[in-house]
N, C-alpha and C positions, 0 to 999 in steps of 0.2 A: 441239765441237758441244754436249756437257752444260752448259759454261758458259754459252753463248747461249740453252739452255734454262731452267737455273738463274738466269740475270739477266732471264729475260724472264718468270717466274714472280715475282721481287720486283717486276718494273715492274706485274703486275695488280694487288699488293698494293698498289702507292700510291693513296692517297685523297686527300690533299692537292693542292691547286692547280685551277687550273681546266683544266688540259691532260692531267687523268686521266679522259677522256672514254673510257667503255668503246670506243670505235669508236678508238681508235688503235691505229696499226700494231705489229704488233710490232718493227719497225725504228725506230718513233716513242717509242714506251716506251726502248728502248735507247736513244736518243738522250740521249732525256730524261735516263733515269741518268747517262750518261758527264758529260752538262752538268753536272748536279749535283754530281757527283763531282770535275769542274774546279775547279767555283766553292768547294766546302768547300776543296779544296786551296788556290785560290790563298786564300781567305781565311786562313788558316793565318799566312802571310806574317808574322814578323817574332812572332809571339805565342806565349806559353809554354809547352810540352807536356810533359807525363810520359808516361814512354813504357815499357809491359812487355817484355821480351825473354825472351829464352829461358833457362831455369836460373833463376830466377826471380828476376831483374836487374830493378830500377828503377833510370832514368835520366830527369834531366828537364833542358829547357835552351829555347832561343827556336830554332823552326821557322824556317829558311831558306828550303830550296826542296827540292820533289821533282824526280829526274829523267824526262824524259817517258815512259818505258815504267814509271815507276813501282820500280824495282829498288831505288834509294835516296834518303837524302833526306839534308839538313844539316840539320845543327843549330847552331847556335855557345853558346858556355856551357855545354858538356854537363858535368851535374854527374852523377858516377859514386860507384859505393863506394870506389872506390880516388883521387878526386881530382876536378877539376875538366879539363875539356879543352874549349882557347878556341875550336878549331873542328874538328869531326866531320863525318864523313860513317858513315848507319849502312844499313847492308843491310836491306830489307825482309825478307826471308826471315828473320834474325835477332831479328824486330820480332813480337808479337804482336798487342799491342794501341797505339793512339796516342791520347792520349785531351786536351782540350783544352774551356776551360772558353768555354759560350758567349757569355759578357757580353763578352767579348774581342774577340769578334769583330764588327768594326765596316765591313764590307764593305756597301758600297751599295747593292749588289745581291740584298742581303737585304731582304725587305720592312721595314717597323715590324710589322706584323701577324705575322711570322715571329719576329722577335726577341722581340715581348713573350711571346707563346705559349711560347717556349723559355727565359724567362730563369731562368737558375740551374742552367740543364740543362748537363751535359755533353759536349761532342761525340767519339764514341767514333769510332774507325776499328779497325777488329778482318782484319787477316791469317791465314787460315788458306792453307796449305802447298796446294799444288796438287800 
């Protein structure tokens, strides 16, 4: 229940778009975020991430896929301190931060008005431990 409180307190917080209309539900803001949340993921697809972990591990390699409750994701090329490995799979829970640069991201679904506003930016995804 804190989580559905804590995510529905970042959805007031969004200003952007035009479906940040104070009169949406709190089920509509949720909404809204998990969309969100899909579409940064699937845009991810096939494009380059460096990735913090825990112990204070940098890893970076090309975003595959997540799985759908989120627990982990692939990578393929994961370059590590100890080597290269042609395909990973890495536990979110192990993952702090994921972070990926936005010019990369060439998803359609992203407006022009979105991209240019964010060019050079970015895109972080930050795990904390629940």
């Amino acid at each position: 229940m804190s989580d559905e409180r804590s995510n529905a307190t970042v959805a007031r917080n969004i200003e952007e778009g035009p479906s940040s209309s104070s009169e949406m539900s709190e089920q509509e803001m949720l909404a809204e975020l998990r969309e969100r949340y899909l579409r940064m993921v699937s845009s991810l697809g096939g494009k380059r991430v460096n990735v913090d972990m825990h112990e204070k591990t940098q890893v970076s390699g090309k975003f595959v896929a997540m799985k759908a409750d989120g627990s982990h994701f692939a990578v393929d090329s994961l370059q590590t301190p100890i080597g290269v490995i042609q395909h990973a799979i890495l536990r979110i829970g192990d993952t702090l931060c994921i972070y990926a640069n936005l010019e990369d991201i060439t998803d359609s679904r992203f407006s022009e008005q979105t991209k240019t506003k964010h060019e050079g930016v970015t895109l972080t995804y930050n795990h904390t431990a629940r």
